[in-house]
DSSP file (Angstrom, degrees, kcal/mol; ACC not computed):
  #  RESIDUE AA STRUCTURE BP1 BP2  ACC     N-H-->O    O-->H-N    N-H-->O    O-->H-N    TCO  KAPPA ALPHA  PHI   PSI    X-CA   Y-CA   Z-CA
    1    1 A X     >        0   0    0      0, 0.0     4,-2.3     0, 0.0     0, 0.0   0.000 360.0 360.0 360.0 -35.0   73.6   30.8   84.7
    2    2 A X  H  >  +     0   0    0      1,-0.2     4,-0.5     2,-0.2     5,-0.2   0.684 360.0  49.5 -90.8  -7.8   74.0   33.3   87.8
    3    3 A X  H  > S+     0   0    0      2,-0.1     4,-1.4     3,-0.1     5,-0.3   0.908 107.8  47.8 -75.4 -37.1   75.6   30.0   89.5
    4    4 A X  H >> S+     0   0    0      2,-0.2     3,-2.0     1,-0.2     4,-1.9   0.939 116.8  42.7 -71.0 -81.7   77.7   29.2   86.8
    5    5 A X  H 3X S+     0   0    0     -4,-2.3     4,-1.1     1,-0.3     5,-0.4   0.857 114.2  50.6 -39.5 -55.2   78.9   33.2   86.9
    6    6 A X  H 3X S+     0   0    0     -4,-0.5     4,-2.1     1,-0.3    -1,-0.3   0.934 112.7  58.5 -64.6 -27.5   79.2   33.4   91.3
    7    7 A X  H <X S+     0   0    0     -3,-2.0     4,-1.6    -4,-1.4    -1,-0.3   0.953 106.5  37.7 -58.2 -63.4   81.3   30.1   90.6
    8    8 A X  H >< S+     0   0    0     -4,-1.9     3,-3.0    -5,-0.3     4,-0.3   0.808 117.7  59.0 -54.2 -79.0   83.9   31.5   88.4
    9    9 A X  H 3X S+     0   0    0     -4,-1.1     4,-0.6     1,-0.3     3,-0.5   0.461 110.4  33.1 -25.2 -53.1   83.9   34.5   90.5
   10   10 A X  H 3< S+     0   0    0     -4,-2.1    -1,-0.3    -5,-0.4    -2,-0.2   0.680 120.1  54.8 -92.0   4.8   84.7   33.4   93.6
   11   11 A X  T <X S+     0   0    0     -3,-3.0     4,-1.1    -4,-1.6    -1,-0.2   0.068  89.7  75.6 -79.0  -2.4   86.9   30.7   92.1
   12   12 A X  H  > S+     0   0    0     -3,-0.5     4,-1.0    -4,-0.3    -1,-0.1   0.781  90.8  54.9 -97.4 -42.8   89.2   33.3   89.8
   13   13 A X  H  X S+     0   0    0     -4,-0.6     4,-1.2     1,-0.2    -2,-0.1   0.838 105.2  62.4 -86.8  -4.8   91.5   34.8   93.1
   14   14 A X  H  4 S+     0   0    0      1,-0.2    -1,-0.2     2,-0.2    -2,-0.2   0.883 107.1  40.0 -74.0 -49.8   92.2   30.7   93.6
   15   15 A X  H  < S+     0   0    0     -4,-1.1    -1,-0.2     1,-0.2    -2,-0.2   0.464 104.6  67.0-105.4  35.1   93.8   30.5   90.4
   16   16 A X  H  < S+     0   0    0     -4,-1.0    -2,-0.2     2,-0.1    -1,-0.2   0.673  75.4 100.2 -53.6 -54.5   95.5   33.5   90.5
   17   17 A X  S  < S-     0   0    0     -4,-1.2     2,-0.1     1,-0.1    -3,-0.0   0.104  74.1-124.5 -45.5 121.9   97.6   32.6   93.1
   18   18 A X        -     0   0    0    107,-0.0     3,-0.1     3,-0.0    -2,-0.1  -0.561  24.7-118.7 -67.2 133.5  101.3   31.4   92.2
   19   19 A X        -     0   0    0      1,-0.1     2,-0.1    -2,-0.1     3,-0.1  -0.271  47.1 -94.4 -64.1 165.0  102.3   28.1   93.3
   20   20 A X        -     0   0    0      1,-0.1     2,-0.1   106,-0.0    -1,-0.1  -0.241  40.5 -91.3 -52.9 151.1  105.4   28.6   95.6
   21   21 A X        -     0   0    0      1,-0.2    -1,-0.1    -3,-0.1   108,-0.0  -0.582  34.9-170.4 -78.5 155.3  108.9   28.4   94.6
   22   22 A X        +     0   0    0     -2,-0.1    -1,-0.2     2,-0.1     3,-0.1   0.426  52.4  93.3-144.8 -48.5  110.2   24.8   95.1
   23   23 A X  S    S-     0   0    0      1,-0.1     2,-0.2    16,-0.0    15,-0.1   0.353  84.5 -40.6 -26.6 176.6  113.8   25.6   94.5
   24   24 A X        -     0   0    0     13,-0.3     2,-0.4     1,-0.0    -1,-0.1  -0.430  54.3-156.9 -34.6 110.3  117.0   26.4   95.5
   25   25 A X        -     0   0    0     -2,-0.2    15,-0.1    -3,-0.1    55,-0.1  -0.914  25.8-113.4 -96.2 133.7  116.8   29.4   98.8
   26   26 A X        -     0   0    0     -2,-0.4     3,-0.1     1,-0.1    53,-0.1  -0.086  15.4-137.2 -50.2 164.1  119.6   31.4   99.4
   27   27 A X  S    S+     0   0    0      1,-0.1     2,-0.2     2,-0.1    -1,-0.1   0.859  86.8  49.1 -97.0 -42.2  121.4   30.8  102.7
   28   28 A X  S >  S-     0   0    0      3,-0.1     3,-0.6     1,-0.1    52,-0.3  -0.796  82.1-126.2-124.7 156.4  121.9   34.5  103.6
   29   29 A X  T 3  S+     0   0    0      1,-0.2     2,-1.1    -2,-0.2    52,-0.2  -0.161  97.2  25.0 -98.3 167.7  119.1   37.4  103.6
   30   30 A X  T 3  S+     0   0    0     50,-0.7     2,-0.3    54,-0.2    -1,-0.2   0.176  98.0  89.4  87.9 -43.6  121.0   40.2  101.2
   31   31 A X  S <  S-     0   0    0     -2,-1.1     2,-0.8    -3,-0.6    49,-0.4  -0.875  72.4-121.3-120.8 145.9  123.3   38.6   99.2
   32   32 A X        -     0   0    0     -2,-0.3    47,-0.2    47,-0.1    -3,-0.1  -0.834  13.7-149.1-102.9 103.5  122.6   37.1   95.6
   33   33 A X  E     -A   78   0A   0     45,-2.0    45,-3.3    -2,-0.8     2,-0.5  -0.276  11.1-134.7 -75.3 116.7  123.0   33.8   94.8
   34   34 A X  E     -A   77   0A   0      7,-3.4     2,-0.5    43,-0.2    43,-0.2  -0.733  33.2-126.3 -90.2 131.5  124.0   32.7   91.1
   35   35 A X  E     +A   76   0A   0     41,-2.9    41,-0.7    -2,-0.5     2,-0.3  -0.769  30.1 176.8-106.0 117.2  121.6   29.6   90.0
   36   36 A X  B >   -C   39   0B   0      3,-4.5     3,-3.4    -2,-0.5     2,-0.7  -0.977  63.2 -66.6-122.0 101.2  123.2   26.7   88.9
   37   37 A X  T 3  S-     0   0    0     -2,-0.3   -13,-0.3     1,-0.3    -2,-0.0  -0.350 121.7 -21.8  71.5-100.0  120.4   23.7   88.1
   38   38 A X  T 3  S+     0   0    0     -2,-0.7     2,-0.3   -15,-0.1    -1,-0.3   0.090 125.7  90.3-135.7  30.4  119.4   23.3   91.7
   39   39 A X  B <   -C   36   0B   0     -3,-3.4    -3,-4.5   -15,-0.1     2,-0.2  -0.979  59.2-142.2-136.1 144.3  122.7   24.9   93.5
   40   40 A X        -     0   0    0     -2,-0.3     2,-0.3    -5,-0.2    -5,-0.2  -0.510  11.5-173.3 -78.7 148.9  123.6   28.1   94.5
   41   41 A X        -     0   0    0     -2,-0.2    -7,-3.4    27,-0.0    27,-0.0  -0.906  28.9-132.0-140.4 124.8  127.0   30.0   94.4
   42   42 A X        -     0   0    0     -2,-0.3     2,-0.2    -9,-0.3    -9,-0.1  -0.268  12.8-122.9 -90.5-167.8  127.0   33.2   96.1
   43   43 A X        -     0   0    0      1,-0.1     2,-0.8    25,-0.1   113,-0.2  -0.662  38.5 -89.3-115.5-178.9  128.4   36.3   94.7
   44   44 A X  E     -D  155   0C   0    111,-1.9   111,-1.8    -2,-0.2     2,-0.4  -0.771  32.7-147.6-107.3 107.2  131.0   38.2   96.3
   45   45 A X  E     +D  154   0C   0     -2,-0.8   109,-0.3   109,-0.2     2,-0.2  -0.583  33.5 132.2 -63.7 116.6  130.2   40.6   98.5
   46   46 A X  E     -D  153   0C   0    107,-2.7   107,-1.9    -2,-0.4     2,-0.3  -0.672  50.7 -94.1-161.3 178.1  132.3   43.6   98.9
   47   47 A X  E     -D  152   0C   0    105,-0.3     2,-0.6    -2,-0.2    15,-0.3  -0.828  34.9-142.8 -76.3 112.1  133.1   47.6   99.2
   48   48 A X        -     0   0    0    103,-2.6    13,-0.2    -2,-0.3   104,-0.0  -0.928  17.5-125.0-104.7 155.1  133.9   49.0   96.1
   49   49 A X        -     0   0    0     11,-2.1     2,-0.7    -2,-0.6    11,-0.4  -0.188  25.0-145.8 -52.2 126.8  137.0   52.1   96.6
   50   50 A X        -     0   0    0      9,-0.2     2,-0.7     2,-0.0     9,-0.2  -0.868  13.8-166.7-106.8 128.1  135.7   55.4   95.1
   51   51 A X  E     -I   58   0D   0      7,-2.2     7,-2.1    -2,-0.7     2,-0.6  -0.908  14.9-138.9-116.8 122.6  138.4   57.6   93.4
   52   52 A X  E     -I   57   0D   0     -2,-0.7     5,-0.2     5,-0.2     3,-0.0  -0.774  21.8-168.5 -69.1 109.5  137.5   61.1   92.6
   53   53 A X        -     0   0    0      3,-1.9     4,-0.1    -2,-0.6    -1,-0.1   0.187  40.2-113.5 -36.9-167.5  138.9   62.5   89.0
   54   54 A X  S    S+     0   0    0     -2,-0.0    -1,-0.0     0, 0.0     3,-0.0   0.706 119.6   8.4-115.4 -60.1  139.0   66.2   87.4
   55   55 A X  S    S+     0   0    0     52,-0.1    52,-1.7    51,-0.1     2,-0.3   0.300 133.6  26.3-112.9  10.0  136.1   64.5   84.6
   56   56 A X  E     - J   0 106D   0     50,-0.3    -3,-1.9     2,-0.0     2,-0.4  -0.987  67.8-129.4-166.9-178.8  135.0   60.8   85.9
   57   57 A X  E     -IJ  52 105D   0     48,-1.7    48,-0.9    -2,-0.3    -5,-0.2  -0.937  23.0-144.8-167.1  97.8  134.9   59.1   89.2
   58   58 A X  E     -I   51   0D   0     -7,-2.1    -7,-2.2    -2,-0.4     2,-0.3  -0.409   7.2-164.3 -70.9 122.1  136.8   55.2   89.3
   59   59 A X        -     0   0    0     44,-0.3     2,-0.3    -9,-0.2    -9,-0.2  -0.924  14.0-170.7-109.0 166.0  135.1   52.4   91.6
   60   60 A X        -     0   0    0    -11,-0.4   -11,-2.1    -2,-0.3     2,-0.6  -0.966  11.2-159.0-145.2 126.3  137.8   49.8   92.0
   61   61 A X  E     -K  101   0E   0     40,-1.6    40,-1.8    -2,-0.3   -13,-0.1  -0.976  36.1-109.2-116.2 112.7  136.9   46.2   93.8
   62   62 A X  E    S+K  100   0E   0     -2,-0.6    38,-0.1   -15,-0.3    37,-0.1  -0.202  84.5  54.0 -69.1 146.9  140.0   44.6   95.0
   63   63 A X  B    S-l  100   0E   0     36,-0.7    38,-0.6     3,-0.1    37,-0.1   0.665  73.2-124.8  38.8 144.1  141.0   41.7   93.0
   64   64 A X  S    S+     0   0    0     35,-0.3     2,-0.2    36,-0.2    36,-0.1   0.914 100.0  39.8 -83.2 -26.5  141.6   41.1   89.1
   65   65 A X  S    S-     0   0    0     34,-0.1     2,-0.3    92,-0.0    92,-0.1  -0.836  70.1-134.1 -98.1 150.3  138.8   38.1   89.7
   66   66 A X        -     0   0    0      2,-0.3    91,-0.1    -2,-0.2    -3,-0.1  -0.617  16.7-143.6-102.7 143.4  135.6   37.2   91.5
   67   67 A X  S    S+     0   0    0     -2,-0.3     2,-0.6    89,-0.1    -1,-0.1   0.696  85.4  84.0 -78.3   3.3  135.8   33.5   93.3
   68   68 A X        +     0   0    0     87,-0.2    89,-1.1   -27,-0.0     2,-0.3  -0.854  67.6 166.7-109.2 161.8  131.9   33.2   92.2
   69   69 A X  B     -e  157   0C   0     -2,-0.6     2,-0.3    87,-0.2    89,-0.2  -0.996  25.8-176.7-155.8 139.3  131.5   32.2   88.9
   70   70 A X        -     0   0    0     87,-2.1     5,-0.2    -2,-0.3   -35,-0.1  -0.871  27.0-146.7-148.5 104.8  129.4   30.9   86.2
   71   71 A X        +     0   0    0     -2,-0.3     2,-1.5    88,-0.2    87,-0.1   0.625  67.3 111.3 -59.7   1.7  129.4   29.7   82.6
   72   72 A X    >   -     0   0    0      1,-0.2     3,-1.3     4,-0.1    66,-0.1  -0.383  56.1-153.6 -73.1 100.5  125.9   31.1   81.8
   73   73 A X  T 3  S+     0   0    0     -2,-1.5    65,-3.5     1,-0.3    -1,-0.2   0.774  91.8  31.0 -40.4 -36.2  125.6   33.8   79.5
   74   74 A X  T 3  S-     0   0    0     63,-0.2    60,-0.4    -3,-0.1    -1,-0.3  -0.608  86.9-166.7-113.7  66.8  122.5   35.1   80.9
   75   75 A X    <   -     0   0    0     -3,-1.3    59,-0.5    -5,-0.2     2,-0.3  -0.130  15.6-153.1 -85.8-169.0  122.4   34.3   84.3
   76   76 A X  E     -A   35   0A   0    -41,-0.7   -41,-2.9    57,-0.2     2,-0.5  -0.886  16.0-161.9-134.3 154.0  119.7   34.4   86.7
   77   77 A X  E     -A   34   0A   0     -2,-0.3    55,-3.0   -43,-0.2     2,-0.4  -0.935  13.5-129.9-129.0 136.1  120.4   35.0   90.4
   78   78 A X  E     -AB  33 131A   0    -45,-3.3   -45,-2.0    -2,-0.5     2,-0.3  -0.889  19.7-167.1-105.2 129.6  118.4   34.3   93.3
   79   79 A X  E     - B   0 130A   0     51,-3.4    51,-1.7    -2,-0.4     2,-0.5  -0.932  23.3-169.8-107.4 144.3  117.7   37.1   96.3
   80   80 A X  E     - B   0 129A   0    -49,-0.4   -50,-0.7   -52,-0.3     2,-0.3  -0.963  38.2-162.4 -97.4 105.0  116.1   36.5  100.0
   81   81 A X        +     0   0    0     47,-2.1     4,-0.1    -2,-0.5   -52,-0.0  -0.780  29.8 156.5-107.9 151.0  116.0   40.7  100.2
   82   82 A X  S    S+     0   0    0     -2,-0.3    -1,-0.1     2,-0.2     3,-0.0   0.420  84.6   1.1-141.5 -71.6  115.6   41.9  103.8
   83   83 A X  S    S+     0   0    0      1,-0.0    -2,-0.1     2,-0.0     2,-0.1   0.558 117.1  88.6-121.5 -38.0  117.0   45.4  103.5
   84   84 A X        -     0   0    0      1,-0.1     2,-0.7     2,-0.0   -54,-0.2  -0.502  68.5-139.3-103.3 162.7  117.8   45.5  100.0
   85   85 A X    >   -     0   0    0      1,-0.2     3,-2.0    -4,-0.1    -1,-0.1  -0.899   9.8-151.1-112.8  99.1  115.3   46.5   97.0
   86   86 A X  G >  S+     0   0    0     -2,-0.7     3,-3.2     1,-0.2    -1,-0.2   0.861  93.8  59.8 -13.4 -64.9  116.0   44.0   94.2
   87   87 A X  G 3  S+     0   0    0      1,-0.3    -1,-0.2    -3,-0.1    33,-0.1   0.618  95.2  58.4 -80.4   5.8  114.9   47.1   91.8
   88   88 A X  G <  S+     0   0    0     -3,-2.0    60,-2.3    60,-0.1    -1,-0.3   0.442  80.4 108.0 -93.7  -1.4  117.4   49.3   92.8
   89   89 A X  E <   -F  147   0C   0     -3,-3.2     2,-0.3    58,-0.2    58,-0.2  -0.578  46.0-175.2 -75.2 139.8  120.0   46.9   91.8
   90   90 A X  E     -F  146   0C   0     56,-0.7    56,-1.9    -2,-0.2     2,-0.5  -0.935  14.9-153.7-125.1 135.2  122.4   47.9   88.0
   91   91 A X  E     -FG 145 118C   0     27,-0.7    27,-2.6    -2,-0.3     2,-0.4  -0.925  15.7-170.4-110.9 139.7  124.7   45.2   87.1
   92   92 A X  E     -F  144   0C   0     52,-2.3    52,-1.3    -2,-0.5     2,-0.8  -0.993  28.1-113.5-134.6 137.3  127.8   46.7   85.1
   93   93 A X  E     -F  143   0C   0     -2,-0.4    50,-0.3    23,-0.3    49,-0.1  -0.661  41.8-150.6 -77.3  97.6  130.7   44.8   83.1
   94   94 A X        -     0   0    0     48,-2.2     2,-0.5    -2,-0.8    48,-0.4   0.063   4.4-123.5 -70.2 175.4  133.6   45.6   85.1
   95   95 A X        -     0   0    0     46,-0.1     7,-2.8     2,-0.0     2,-0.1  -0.957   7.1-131.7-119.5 144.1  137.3   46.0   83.8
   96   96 A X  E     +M  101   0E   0     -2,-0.5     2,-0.3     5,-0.2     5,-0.2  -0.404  37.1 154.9 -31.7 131.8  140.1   44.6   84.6
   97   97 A X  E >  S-M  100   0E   0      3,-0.8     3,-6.6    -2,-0.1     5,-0.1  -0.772  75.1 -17.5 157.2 136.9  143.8   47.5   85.3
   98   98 A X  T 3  S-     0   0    0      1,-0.4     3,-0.1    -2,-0.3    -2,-0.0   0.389 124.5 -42.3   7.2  72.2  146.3   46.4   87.3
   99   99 A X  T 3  S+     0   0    0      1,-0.1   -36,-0.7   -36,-0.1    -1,-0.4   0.627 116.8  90.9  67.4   7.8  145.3   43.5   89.4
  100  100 A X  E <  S-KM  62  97E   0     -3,-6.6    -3,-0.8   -38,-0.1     2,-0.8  -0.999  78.2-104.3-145.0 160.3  142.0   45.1   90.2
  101  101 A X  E     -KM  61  96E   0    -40,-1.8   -40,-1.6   -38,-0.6    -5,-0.2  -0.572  47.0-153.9 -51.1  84.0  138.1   45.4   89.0
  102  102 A X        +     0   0    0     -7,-2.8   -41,-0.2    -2,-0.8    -1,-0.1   0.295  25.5 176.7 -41.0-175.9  137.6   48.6   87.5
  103  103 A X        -     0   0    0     -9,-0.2   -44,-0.3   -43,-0.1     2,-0.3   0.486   5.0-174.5  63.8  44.9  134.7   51.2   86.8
  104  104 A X        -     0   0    0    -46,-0.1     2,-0.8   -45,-0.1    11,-0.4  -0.349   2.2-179.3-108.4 108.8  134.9   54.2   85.3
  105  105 A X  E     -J   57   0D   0    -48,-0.9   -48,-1.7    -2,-0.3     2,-0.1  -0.935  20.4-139.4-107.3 122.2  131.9   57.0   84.9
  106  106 A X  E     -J   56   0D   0     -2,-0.8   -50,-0.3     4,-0.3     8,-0.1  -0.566  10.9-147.6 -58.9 132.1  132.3   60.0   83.3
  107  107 A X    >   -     0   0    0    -52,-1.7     3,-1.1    -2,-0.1     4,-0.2  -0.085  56.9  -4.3-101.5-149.5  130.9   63.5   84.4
  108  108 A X  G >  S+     0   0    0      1,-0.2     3,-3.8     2,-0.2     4,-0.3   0.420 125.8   1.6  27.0-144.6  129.8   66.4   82.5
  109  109 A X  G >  S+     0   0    0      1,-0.3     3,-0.6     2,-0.2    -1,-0.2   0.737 130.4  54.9 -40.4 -31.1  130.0   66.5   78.9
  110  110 A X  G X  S+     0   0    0     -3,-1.1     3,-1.2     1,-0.3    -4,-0.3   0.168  79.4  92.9-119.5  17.5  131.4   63.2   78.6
  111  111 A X  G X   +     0   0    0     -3,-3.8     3,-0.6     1,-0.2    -1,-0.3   0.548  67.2  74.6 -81.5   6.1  128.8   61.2   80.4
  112  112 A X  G <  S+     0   0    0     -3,-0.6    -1,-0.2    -4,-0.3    -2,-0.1   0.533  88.2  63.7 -90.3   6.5  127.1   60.5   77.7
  113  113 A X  G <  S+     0   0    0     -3,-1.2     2,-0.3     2,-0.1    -1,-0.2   0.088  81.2 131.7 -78.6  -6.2  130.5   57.7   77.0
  114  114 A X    <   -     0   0    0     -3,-0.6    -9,-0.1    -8,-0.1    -3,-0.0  -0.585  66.1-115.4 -73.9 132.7  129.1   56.0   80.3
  115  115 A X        -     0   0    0    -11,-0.4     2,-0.2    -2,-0.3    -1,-0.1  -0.110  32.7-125.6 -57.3 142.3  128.7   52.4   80.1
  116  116 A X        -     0   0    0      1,-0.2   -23,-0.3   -23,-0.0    -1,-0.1  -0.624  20.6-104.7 -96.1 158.0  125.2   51.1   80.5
  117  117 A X        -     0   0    0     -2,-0.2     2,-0.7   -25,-0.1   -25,-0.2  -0.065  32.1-104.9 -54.4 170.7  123.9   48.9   82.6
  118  118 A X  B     -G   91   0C   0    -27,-2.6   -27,-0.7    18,-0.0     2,-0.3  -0.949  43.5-113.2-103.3 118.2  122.9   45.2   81.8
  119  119 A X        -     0   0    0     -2,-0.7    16,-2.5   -29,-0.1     2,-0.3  -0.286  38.8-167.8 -42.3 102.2  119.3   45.0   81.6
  120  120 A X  E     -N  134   0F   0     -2,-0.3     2,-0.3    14,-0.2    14,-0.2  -0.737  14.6-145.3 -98.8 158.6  117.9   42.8   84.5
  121  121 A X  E     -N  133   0F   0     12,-3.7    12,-1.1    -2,-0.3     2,-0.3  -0.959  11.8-154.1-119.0 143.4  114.5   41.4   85.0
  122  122 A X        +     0   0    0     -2,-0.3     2,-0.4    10,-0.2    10,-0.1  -0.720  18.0 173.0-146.6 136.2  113.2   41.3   88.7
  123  123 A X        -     0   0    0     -2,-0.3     2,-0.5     8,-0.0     9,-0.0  -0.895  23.7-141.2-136.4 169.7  110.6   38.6   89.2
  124  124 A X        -     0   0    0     -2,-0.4     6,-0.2     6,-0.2     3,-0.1  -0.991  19.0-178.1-142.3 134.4  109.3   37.8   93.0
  125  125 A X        -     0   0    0      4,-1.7     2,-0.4    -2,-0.5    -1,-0.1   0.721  63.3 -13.2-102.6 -88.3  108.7   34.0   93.6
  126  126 A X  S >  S-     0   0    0   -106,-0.1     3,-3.5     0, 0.0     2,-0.3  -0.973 110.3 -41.6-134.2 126.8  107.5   33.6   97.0
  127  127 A X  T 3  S-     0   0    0     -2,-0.4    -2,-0.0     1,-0.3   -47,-0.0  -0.142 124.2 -10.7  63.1-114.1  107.5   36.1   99.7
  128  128 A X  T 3  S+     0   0    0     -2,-0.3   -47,-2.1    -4,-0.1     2,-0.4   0.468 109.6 110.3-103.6  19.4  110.7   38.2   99.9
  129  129 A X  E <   +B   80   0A   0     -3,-3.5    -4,-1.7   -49,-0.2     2,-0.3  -0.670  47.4 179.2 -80.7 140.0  112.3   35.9   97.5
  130  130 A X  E     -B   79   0A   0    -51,-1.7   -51,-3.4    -2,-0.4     2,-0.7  -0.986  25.0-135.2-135.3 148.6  113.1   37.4   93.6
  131  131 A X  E     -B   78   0A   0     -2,-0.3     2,-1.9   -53,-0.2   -53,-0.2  -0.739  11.4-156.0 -76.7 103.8  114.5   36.1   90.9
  132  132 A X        -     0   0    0    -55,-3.0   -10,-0.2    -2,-0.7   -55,-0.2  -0.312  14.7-175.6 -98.0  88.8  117.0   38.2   89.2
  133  133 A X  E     -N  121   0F   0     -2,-1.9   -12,-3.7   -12,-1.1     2,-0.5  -0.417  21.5-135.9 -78.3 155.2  117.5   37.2   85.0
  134  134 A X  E     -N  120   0F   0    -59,-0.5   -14,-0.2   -60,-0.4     4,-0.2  -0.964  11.7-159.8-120.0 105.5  120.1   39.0   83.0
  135  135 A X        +     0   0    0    -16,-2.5     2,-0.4    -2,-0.5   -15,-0.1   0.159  56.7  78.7 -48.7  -2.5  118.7   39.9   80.0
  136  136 A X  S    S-     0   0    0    -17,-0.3     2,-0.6   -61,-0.1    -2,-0.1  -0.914  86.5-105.1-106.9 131.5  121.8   40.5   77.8
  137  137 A X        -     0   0    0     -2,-0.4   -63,-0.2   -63,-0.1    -2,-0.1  -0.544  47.0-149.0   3.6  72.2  123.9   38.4   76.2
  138  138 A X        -     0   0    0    -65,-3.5     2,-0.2    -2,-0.6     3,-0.1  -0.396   4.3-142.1 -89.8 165.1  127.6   38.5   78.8
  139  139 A X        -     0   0    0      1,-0.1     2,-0.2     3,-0.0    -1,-0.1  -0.558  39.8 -81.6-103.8 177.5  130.7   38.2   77.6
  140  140 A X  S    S+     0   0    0     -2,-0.2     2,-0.3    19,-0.1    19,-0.2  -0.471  90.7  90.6 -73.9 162.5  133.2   36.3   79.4
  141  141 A X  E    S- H   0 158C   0     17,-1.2    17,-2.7    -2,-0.2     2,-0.5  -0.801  83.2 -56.9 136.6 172.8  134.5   38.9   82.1
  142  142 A X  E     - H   0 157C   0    -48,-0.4   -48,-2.2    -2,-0.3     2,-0.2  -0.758  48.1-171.1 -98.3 129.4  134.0   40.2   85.3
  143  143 A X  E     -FH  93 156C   0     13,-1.9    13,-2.1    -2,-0.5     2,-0.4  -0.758   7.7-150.8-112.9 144.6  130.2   41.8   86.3
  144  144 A X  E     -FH  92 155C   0    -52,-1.3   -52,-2.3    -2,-0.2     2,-0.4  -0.999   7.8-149.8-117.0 128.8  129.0   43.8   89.7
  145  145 A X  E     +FH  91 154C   0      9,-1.7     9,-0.8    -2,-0.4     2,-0.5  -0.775  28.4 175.6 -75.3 123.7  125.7   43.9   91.2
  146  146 A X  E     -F   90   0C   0    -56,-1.9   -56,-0.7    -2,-0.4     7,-0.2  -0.806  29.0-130.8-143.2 100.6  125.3   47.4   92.9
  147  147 A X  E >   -F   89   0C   0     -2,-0.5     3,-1.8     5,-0.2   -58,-0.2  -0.352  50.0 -89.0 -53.4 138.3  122.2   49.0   94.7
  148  148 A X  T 3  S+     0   0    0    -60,-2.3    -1,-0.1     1,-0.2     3,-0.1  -0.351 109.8   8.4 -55.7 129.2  121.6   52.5   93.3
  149  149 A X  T 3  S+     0   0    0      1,-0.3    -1,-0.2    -3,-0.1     2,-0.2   0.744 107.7 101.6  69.1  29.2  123.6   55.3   95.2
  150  150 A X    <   -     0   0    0     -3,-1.8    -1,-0.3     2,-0.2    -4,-0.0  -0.801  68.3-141.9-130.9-175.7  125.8   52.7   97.5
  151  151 A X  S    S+     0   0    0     -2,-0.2  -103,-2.6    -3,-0.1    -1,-0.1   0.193  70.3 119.3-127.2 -17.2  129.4   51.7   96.8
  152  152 A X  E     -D   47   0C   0   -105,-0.2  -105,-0.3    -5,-0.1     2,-0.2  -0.311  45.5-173.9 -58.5 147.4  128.3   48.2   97.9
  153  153 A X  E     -D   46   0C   0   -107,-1.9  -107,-2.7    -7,-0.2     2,-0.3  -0.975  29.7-149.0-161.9 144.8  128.7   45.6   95.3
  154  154 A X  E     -DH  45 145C   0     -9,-0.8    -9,-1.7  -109,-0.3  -109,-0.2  -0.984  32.2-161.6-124.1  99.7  127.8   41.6   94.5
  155  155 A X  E     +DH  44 144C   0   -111,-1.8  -111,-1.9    -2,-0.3     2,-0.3  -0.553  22.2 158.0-128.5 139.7  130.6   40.5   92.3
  156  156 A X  E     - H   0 143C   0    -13,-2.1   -13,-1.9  -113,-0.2     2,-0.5  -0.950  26.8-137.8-151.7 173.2  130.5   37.4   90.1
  157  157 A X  E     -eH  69 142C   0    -89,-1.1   -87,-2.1    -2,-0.3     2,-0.7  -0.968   9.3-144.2-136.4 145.0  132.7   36.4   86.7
  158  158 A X  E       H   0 141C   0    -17,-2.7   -17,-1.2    -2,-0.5   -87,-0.1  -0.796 360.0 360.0-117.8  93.2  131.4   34.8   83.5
  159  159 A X              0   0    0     -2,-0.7   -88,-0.2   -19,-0.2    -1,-0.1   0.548 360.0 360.0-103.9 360.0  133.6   32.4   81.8
């Protein structure tokens, strides 16, 4: 019996391990990759503008569309992260205004009118790789990927 137990034992951290990912890898370290079967599209990387208000504070990402794109309603995105921290990322449903990708947060009193984020789920596959699912329902429209407290943004459209 205390063979059978020192078997499992040292036999338990072997199947623990997670097989490797076998997929698609992104091409560049950073940038997030929308996952299509067993192809990649990457998302559009960008600046977005910040414009100060008297009560809310506009980011604005130049063009009214992003050239990556995806018909998935939930999709899941692949990262190679390097410098950026997968959990610090908020995806928000941008708007459309005069030829450009909108964003509007409110301050004071009337933040509590601020658009939520879309619930992502963060998985790690192998090594610095994570899987990023979007847990919501999208509509068709245009979405940003944004690291907390940067202006940096990974821009994709859902039709």
């Amino acid at each position: 019996m205390r063979r059978f137990l020192l078997i499992v034992l040292l036999a338990a951290p072997l199947c623990a391990q997670r097989a490797k990912w076998s997929g698609p890898r992104p091409e560049k370290p950073d940038l997030p990759y929308l996952l299509h079967a067993q192809n990649l599209v990457a998302s559009e990387a960008g600046e977005a503008r910040q414009q100060e208000g008297k009560e809310e504070t506009t980011y604005l990402v130049a063009g009214a569309a992003s050239p990556a794109r995806t018909p998935m309603p939930e999709p899941i995105l692949l990262l190679e992260s390097s410098k950026l921290n997968p959990d610090k990322l908020s995806l928000f449903k941008m708007d459309v205004k005069g030829g450009q990708r909108t964003l509007t947060l409110f301050n004071g009193k009337k933040a509590r009118n601020n658009q939520k984020p879309v619930f992502i789920l963060v998985t790690r596959l192998d090594g610095a790789l994570y899987k990023l699912e979007v847990n919501e329902y999208l509509e068709n429209g245009e979405y940003c990927l944004s690291p907390d407290g940067s202006n940096q943004v990974f821009c994709f459209s859902v039709y």
